[in-house]
C-alpha positions as CSV (number, residue, x, y, z in Angstrom):
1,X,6.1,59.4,13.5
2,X,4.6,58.4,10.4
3,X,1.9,55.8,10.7
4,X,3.0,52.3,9.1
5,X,0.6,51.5,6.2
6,X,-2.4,48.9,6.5
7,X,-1.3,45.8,4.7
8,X,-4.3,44.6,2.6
9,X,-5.2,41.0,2.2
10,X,-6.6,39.9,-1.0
11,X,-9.1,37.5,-1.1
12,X,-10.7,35.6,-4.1
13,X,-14.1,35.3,-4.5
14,X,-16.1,32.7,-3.9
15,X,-16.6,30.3,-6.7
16,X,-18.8,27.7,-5.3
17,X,-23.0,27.9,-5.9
18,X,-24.7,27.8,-2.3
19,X,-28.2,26.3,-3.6
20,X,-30.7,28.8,-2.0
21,X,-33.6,26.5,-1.3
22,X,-34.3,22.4,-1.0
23,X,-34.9,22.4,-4.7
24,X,-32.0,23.3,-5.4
25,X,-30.1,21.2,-3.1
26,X,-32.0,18.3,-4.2
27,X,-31.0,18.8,-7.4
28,X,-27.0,19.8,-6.6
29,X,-27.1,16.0,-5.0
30,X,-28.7,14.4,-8.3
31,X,-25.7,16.2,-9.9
32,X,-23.1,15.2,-8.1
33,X,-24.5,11.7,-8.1
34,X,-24.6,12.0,-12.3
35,X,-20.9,13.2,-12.1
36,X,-19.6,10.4,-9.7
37,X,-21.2,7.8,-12.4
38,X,-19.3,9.6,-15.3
39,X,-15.9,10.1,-13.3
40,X,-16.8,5.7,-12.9
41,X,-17.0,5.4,-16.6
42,X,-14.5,7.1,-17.4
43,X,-12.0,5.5,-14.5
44,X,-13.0,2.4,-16.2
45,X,-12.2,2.7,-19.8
46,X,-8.7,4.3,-18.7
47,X,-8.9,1.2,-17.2
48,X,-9.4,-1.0,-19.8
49,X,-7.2,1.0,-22.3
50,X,-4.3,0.2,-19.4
51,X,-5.0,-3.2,-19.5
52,X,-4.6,-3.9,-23.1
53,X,-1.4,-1.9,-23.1
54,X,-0.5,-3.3,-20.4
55,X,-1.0,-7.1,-21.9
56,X,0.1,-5.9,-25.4
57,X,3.7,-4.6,-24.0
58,X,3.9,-8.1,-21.7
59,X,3.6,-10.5,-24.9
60,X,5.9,-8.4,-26.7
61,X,8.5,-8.8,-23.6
62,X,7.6,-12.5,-22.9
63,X,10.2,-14.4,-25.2
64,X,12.9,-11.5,-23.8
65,X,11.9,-12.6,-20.0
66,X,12.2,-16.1,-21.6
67,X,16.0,-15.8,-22.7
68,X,16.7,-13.9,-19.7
69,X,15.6,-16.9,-17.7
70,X,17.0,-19.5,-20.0
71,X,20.3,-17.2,-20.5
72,X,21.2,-16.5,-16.6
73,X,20.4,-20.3,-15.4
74,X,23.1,-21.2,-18.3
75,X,25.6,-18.5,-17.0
76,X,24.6,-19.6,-13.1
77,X,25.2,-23.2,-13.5
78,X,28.8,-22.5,-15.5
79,X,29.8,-19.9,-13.4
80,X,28.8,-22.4,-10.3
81,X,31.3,-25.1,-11.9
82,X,34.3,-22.7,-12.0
83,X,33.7,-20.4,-9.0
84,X,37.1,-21.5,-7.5
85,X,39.1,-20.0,-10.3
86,X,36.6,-17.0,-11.0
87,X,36.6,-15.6,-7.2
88,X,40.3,-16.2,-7.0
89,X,40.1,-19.2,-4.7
90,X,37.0,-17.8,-2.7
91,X,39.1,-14.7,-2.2
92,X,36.3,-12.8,-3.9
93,X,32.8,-12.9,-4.2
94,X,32.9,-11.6,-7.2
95,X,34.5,-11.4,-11.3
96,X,34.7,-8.6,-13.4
97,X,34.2,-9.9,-16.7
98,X,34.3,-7.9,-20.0
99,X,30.3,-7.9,-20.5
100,X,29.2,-7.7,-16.9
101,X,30.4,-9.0,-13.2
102,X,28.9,-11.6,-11.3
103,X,28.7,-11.9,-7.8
104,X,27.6,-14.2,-5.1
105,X,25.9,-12.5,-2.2
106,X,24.6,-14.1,1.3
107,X,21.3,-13.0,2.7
108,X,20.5,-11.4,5.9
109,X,19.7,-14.6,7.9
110,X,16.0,-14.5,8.8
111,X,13.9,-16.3,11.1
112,X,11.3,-19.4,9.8
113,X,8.4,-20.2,12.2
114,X,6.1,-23.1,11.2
115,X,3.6,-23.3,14.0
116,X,4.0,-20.4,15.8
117,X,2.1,-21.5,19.0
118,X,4.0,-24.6,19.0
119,X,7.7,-22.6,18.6
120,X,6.6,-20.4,21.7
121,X,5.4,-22.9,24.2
122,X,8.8,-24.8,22.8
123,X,10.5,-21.9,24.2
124,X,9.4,-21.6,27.2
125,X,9.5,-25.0,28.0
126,X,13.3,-24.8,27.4
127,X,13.7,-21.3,29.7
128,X,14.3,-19.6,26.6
129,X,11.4,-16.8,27.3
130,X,13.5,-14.1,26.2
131,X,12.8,-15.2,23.1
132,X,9.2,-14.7,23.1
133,X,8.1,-11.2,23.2
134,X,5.0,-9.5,25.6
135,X,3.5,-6.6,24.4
136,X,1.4,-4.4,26.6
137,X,-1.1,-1.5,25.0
138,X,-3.6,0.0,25.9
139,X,-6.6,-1.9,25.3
140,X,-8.8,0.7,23.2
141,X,-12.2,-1.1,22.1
142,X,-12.1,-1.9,26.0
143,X,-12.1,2.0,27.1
144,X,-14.7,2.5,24.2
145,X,-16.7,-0.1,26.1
146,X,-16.5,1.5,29.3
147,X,-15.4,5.0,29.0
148,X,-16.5,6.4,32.1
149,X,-14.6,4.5,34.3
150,X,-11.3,6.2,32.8
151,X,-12.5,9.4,32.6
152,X,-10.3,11.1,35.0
153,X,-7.0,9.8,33.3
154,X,-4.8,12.2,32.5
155,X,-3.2,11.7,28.4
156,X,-6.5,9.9,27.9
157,X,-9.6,11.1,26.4
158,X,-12.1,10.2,24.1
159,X,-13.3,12.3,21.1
160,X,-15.8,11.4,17.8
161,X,-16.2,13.7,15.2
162,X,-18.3,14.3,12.5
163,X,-18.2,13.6,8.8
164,X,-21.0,15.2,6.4
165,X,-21.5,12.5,4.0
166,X,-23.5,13.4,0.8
167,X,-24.9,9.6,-0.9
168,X,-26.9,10.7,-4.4
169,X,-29.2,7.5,-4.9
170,X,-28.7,5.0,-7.7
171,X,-29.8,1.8,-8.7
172,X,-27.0,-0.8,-9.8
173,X,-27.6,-3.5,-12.7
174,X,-27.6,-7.3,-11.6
175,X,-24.6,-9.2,-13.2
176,X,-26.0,-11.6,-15.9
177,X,-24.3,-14.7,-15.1
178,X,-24.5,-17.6,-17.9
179,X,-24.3,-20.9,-17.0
């Protein structure tokens, strides 16, 4: 029986520079320090270049949002007046027209608190408290405070890891503020 032939596993090389001494980590930080400031420059005039398309495109659609507006309030308030002959006597709730439809559409019903606190102890009150909802969680900043005393829990534990967090030093500019 023939043996079956090793597979072989490529692997590419290493591209990253391991600095070989403080020196040379000192300065990788100062670089990478000197690129985060020129990736922040350059996020910033993409930035600025968005914004003035950005504004340019809104001025030049402004008086189109305005006939929109101006247009669909007009076509609201006559299609309000004649809804009885345009949804077949409320038959519809909506008519096909030869530009477009329109249609008239009811909204999920939602709930409106003002004063929550108030609304609850309302409830209550009334011996409507299955209205009011209890949620039970596990309290975590709690266990954090105390974690040996659940240490034996079963589905519970506690872990922390570790993050290696590289801060090249710079010196920001005071904003110049004119009065």
């Amino acid at each position: 029986m023939p043996k079956p032939a090793l597979k072989r596993v490529k692997q590419q090389a290493s591209t990253t520079a391991i600095p070989q001494s403080l020196d040379a980590v000192i300065e990788a930080i100062a670089q990478i320090g000197r690129h985060q400031r020129e990736r922040l420059r350059i996020e910033a005039a993409m930035n600025d270049e968005l914004a003035a398309v950005k504004q340019r495109y809104e001025q030049e659609a402004a008086p189109h949002n305005d006939a929109i507006t101006d247009l669909s309030r007009g076509v609201q308030t006559w299609c309000e007046a004649h809804r009885d002959e345009l949804t077949q006597g409320g038959k519809v709730k909506f008519a096909s027209l030869p530009s477009g439809e329109v249609k008239w559409r009811m909204r999920p019903p939602k709930v409106v608190l003002r004063g929550q606190e108030a609304v609850i102890e309302a409830l209550r009150r009334l011996g409507l408290g299955r209205f009011v909802r209890t949620r039970e969680e596990v309290n975590k900043e709690a266990i954090l405070a105390e974690p040996e005393a659940v240490q034996d829990v079963k589905g519970l534990s506690i872990s922390q890891g570790e993050d290696f967090v590289i801060e090249p030093f710079e010196s920001r500019l005071e904003e110049v503020r004119v009065a």
